[in-house]
VEXLUM-679451 format. One record per atom (N, C-alpha, C): residue number from 1; atom name; x, y, z. Coordinates in nm, 2 decimals, decimal comma. Example, Ala and Ser with C-alpha at 12.3 -4.5 7.8 and 13.67 -1.06 7.14 Angstrom:
// residues 2
DRENZA/1/N/1,32/-0,57/0,78;
DRENZA/1/CA/1,23/-0,45/0,78;
DRENZA/1/C/1,32/-0,33/0,78;
DRENZA/2/N/1,28/-0,22/0,71;
DRENZA/2/CA/1,37/-0,11/0,71;
DRENZA/2/C/1,29/0,00/0,79;
END
This chain:
// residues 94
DRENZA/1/N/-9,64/-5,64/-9,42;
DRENZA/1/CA/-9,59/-5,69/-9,29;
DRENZA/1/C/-9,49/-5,80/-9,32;
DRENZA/2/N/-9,39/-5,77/-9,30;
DRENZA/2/CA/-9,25/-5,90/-9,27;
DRENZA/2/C/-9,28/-6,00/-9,16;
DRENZA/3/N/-9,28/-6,13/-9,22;
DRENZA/3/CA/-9,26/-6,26/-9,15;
DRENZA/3/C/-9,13/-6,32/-9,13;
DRENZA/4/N/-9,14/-6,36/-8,97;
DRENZA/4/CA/-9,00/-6,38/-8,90;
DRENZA/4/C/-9,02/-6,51/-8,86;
DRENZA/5/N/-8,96/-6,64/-8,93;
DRENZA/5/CA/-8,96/-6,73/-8,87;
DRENZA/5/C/-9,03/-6,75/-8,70;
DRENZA/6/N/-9,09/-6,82/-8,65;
DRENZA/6/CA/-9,06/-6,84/-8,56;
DRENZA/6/C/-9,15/-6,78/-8,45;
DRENZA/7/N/-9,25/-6,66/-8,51;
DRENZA/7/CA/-9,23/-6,50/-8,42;
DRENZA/7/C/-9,38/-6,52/-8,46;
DRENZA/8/N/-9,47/-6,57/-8,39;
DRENZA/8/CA/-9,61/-6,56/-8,43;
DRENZA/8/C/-9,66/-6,43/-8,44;
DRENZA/9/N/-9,67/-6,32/-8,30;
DRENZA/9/CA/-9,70/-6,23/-8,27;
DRENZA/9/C/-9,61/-6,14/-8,22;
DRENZA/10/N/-9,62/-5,98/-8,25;
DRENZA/10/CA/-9,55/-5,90/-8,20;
DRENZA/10/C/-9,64/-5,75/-8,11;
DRENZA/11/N/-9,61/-5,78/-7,99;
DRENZA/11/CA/-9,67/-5,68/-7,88;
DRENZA/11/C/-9,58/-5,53/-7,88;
DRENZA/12/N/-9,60/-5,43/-7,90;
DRENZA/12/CA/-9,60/-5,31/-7,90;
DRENZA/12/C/-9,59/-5,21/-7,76;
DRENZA/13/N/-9,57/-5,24/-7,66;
DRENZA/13/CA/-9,58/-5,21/-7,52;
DRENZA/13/C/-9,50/-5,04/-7,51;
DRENZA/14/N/-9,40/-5,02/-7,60;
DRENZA/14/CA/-9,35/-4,90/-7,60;
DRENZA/14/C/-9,47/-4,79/-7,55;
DRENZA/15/N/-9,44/-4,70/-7,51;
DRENZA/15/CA/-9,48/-4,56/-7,46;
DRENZA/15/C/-9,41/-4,45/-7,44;
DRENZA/16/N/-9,46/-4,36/-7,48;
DRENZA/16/CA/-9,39/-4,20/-7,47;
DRENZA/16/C/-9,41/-4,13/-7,34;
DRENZA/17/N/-9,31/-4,08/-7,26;
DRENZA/17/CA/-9,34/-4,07/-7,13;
DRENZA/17/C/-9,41/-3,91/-7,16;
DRENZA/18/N/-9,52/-3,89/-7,09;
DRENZA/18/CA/-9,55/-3,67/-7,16;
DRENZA/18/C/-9,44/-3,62/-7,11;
DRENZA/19/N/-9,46/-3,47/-7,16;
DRENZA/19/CA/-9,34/-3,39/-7,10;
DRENZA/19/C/-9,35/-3,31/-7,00;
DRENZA/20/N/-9,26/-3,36/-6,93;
DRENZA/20/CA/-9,30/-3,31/-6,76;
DRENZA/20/C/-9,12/-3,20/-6,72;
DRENZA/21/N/-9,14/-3,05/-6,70;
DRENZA/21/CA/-9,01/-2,97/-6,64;
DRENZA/21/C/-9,01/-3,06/-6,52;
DRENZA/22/N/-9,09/-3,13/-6,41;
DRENZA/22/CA/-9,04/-3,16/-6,29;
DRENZA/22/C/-8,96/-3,34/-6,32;
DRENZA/23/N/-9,04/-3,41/-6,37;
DRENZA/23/CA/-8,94/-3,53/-6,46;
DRENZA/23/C/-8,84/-3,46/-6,52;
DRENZA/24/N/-8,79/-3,41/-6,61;
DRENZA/24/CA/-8,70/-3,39/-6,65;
DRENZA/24/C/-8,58/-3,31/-6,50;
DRENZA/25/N/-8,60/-3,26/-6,48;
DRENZA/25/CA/-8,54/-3,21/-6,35;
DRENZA/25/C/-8,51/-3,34/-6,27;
DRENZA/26/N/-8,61/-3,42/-6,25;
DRENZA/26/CA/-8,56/-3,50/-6,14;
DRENZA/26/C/-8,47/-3,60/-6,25;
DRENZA/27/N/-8,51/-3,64/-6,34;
DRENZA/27/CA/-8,41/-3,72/-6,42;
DRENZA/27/C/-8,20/-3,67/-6,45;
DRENZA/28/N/-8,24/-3,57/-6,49;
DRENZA/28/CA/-8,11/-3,49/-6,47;
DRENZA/28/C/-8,05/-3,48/-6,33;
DRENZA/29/N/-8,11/-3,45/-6,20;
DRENZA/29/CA/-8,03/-3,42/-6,11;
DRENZA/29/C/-7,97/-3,58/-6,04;
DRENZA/30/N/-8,10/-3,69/-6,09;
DRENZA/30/CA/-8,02/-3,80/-6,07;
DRENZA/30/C/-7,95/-3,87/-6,12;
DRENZA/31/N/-7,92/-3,85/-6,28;
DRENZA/31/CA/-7,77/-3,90/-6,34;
DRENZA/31/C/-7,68/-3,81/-6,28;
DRENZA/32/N/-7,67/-3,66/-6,25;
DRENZA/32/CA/-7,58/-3,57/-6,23;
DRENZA/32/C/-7,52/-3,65/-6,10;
DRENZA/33/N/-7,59/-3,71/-5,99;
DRENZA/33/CA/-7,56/-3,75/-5,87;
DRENZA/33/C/-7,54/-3,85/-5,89;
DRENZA/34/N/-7,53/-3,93/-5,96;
DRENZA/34/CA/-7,50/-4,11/-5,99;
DRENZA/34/C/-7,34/-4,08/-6,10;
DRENZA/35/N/-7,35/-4,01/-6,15;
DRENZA/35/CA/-7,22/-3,94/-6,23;
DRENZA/35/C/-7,10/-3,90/-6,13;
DRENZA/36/N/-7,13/-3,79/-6,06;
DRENZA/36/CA/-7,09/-3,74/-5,97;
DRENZA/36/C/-7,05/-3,82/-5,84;
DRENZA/37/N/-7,10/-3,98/-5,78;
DRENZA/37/CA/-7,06/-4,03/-5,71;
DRENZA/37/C/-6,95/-4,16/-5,76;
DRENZA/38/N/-7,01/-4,19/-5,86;
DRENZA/38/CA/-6,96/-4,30/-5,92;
DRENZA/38/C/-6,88/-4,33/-6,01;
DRENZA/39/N/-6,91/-4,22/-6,08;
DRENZA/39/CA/-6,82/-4,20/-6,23;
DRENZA/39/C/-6,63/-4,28/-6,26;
DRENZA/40/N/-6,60/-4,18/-6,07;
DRENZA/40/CA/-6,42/-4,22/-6,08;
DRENZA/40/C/-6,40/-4,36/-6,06;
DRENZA/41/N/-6,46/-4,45/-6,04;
DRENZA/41/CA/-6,43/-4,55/-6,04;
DRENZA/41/C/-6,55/-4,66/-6,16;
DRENZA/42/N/-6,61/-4,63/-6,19;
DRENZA/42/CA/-6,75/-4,68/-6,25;
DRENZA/42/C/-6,75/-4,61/-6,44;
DRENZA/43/N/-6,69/-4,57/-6,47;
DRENZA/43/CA/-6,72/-4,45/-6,62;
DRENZA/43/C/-6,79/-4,53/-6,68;
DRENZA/44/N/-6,74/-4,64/-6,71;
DRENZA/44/CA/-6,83/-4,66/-6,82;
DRENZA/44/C/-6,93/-4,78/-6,79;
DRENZA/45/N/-6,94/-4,79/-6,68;
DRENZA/45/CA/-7,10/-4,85/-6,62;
DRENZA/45/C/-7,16/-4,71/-6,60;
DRENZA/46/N/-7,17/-4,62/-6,56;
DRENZA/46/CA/-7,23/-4,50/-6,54;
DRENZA/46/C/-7,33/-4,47/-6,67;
DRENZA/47/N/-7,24/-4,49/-6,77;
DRENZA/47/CA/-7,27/-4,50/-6,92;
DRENZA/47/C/-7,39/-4,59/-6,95;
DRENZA/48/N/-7,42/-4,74/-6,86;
DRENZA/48/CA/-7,51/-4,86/-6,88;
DRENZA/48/C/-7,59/-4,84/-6,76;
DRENZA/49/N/-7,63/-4,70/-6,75;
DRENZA/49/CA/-7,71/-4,70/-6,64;
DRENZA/49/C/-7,82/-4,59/-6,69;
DRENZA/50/N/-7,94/-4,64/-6,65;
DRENZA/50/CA/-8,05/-4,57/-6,75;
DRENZA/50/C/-8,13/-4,50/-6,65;
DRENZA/51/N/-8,22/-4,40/-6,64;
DRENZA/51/CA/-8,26/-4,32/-6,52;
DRENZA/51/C/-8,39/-4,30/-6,61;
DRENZA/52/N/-8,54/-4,34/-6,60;
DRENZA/52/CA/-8,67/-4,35/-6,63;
DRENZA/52/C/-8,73/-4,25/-6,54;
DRENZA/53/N/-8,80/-4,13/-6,57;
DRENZA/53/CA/-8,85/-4,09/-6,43;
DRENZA/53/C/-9,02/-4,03/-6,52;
DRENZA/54/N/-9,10/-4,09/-6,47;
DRENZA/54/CA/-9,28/-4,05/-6,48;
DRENZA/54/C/-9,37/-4,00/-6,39;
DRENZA/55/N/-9,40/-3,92/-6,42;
DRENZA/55/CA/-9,51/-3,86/-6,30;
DRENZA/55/C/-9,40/-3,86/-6,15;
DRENZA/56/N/-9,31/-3,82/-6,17;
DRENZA/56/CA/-9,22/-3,83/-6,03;
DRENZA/56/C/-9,19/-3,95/-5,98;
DRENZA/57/N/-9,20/-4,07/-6,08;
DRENZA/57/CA/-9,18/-4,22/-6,02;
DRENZA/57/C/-9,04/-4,24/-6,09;
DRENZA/58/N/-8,92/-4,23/-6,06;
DRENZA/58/CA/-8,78/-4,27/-6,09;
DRENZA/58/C/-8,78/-4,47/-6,09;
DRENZA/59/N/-8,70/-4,50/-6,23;
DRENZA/59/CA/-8,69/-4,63/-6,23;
DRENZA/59/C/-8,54/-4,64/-6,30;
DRENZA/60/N/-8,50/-4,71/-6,21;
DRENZA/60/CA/-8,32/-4,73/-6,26;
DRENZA/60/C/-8,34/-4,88/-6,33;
DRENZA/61/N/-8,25/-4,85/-6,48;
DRENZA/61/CA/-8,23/-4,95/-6,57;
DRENZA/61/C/-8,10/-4,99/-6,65;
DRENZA/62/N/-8,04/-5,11/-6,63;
DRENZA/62/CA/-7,92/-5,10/-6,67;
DRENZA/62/C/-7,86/-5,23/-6,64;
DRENZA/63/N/-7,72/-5,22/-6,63;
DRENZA/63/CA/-7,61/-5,32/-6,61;
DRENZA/63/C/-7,57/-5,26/-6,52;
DRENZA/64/N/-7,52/-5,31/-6,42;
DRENZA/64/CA/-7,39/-5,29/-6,33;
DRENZA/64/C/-7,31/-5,41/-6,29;
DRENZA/65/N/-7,18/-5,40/-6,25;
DRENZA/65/CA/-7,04/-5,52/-6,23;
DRENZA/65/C/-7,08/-5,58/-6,08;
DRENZA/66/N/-7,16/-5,53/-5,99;
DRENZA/66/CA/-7,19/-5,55/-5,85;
DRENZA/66/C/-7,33/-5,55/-5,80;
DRENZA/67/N/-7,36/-5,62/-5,71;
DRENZA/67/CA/-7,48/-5,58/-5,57;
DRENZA/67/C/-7,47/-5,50/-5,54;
DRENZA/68/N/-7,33/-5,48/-5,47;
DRENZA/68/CA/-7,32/-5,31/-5,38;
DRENZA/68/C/-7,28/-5,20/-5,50;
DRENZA/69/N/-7,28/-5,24/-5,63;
DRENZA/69/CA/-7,27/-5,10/-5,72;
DRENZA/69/C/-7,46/-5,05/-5,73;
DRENZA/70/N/-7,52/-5,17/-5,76;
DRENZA/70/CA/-7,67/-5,17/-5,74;
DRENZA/70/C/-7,70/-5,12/-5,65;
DRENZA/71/N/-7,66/-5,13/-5,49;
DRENZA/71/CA/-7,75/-5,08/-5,39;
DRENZA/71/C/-7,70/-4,97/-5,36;
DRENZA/72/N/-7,59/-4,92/-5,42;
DRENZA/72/CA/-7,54/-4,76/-5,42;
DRENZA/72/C/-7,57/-4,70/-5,47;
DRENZA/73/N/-7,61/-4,77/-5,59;
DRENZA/73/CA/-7,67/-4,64/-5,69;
DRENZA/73/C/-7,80/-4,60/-5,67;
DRENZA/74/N/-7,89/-4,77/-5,58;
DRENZA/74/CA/-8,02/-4,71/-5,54;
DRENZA/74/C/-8,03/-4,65/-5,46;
DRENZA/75/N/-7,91/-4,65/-5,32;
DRENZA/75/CA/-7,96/-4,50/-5,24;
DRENZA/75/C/-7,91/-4,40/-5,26;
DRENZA/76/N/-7,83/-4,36/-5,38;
DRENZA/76/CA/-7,82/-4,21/-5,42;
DRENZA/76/C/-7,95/-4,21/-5,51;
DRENZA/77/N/-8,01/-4,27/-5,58;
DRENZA/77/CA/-8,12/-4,18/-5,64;
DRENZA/77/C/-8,26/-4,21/-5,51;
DRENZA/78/N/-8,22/-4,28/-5,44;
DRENZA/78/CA/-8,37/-4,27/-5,28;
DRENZA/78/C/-8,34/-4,11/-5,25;
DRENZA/79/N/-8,23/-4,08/-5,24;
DRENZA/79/CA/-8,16/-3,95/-5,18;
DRENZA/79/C/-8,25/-3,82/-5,23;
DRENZA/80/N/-8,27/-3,82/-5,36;
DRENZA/80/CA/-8,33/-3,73/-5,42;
DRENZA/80/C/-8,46/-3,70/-5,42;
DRENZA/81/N/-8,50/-3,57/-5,35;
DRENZA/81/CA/-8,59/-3,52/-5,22;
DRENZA/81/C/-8,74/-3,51/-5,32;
DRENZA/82/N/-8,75/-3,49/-5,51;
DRENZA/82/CA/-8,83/-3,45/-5,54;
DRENZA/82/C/-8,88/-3,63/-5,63;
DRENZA/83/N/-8,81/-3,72/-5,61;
DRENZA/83/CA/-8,89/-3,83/-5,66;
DRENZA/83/C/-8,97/-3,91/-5,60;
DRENZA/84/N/-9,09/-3,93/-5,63;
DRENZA/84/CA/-9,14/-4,02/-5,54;
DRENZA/84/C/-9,11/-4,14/-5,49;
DRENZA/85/N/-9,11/-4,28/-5,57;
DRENZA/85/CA/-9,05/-4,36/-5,55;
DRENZA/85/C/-8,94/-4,38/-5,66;
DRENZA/86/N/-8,88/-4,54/-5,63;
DRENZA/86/CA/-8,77/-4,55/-5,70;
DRENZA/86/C/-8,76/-4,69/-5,74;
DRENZA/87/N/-8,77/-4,72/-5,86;
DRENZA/87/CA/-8,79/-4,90/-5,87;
DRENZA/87/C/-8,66/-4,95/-5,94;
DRENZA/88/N/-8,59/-5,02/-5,86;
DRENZA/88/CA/-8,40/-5,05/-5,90;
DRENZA/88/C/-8,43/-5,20/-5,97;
DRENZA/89/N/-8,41/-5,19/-6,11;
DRENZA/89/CA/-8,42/-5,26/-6,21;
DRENZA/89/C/-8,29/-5,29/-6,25;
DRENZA/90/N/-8,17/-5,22/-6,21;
DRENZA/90/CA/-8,08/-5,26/-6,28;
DRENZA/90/C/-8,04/-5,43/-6,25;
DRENZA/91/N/-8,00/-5,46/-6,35;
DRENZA/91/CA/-7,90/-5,63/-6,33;
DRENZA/91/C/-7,76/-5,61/-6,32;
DRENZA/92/N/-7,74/-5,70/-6,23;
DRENZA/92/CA/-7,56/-5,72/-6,19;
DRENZA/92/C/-7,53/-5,86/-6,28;
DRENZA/93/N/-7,41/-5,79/-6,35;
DRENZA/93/CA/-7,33/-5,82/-6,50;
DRENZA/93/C/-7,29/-6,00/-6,44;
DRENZA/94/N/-7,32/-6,09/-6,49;
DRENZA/94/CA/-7,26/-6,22/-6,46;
DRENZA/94/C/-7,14/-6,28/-6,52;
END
């Protein structure tokens, strides 16, 4: 084990989400629609935008330049009929 100044303890929280056809579906159709709305003006924030989806629970993670690029991106993925909820984690860039 490597010692890092400073760093008493290190927690392990990572997890492998299982593999779900209906998660993956809903993950894909909501970058497709966050790509597809946002992209012409947004490319390469679209890029710093991350789309988590578990047991049908969608969680947006990322950067964005704005509030209202955040609150648009979270009701296009509310939009999407097969997720259950949606937890908008992204941070607006300071």
């Amino acid at each position: 084990m490597r010692r890092i100044e400073g760093v008493s303890s290190v927690e392990n929280d990572i997890e492998a989400a299982p593999e779900s056809a209906i998660d993956d579906r809903i993950r894909r159709d909501l970058v497709q629609s966050i790509d597809k709305q946002m992209s012409n003006y947004l490319s390469e924030e679209v890029r710093r935008i991350h789309v988590i989806v578990k047991n049908g629970n969608a969680t947006l993670a990322g950067e964005v330049s704005s509030q209202a690029d955040k609150d648009h991106v979270a009701v296009l993925a509310k939009a999407e009929p097969e997720a259950h909820a949606v937890a908008n984690n992204l941070v607006v860039q300071k």
